[in-house]
N, C-alpha and C positions, 0 to 999 in steps of 0.2 A: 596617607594618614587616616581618613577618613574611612576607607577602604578597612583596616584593620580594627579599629573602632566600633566599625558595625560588624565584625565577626567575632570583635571581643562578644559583644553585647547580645548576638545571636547563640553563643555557647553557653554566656553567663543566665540565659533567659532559662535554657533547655535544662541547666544547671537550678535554679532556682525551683522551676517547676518540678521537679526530681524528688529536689532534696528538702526544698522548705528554703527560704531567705536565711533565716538564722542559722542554719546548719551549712550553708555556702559560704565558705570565707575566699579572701580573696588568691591564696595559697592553690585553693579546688579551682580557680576559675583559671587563673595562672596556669597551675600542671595541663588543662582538659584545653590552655588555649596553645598551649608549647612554647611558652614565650615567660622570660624569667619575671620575679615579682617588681622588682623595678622598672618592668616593661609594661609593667599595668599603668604602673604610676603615670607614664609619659603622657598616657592615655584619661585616665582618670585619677581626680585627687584621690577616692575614698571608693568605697565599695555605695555608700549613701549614693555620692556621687554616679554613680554606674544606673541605680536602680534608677535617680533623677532620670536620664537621660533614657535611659528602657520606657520608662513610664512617659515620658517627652513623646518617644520614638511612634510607641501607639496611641497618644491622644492625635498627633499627628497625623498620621496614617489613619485610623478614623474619621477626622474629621472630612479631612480630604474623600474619602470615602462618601462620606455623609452628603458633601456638597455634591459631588457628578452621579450619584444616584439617580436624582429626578432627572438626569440630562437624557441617559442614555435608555428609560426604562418608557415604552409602551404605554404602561399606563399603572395607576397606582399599585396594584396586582401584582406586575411586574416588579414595581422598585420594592414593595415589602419584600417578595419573596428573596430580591438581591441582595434587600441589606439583612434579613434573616442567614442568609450564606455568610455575610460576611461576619455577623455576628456570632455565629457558630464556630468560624475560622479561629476569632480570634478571643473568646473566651476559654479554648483550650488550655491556656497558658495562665490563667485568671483560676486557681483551684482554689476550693475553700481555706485550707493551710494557707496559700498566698494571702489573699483577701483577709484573714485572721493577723495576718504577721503585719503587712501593709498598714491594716486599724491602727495596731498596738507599738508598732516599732517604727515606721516610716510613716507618722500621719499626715504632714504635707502633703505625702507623695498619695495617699489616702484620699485627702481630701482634693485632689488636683481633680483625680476621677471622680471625684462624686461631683465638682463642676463641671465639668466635661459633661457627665450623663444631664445632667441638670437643666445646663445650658444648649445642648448639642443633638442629645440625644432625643430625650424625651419633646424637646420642638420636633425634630424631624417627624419621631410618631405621629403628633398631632396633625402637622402637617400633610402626612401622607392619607390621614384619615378625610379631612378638608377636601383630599385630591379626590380621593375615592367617592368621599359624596356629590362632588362637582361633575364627576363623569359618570355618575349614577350606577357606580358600581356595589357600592359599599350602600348596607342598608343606612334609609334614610331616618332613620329612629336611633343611628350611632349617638352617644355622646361622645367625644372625642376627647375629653381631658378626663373622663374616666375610663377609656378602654384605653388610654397611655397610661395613667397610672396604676391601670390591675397590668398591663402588657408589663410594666416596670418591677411590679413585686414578685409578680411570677417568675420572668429573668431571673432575678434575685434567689430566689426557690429551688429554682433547678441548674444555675447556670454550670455545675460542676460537675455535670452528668449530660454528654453530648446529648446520647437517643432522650432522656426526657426534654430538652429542649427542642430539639427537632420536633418530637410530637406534640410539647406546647404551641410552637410554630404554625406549627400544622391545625391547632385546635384555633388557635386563634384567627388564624387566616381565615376559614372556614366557620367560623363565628362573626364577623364583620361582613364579609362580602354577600352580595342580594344574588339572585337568581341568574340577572345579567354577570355578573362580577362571577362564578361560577368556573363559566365557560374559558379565562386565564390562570384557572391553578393548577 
């Protein structure tokens, strides 16, 4: 059950991102999943429902993310550049039309993420800044609750547009790190 659940919710994503939320009814996600509309039901009360559970599916998987970063990564260098990949992966899906319809028609689901970044996200920044000046990579003249909060509105700026994120990325990485810190990007 579980198994088809997440291929509802993998077609209904790809669907959403396509078409916009509001122009996905649960009819389009049904036809594009093969499976008749009472077989959504089994699955999900509502279409709300569905979106809850999408939006679940990646604060989840982000956070998870967020936490084995620092485990596996060399050094802060390192974990930025990983969690910028993953960040790029998974803002695809995250379009400005998304993000508009989310505001205005799912704001729970709105505001779920903006705790997530709040709580989750923007610690980790800071944190990994913390890292980088502990290992003397990252200049020591950082403030760290300001280059998480311009890193945060810049995101915000570009996130709908992979290549200008990547080179935000790129600018930012290369703006924090010292001469030492360099030699890992």
């Amino acid at each position: 059950m579980k198994k088809e659940m997440m291929r509802i919710m993998t077609i209904a994503s790809g669907l959403f991102t396509a078409h916009g939320l509001q122009a996905t009814n649960i009819d389009h996600i049904s036809s594009h999943c093969q499976i008749k509309k009472r077989e959504f039901y089994i699955y999900f009360e509502s279409k709300e429902a569905l979106i809850r559970e999408i939006i679940g599916g990646w604060i989840s998987k982000s956070g998870k993310h967020l936490r084995m970063i620092p485990s596996f990564s060399f050094n802060a260098v390192t974990e930025l550049q990983s969690y910028f990949s993953f960040v790029e992966e998974m803002l695809t899906n995250l379009t400005p039309g998304i993000t508009a319809e989310l505001q205005t028609y799912y704001t729970e689901q709105w505001l779920r993420l903006s705790y997530f970044r709040d709580t989750e996200i923007f610690p980790f920044v800071v944190r990994n800044i913390e890292r980088g000046l502990s290992e003397n990579i990252y200049r020591s003249n950082a403030d760290k609750l300001l280059l998480a909060r311009l890193y945060y509105y810049q995101v915000q700026a570009v996130c709908h547009d992979k290549f200008l994120l990547q080179e935000m990325h790129r600018l930012f990485m290369y703006g924090i790190v010292n001469h030492k810190g360099l030699q890992f990007i």
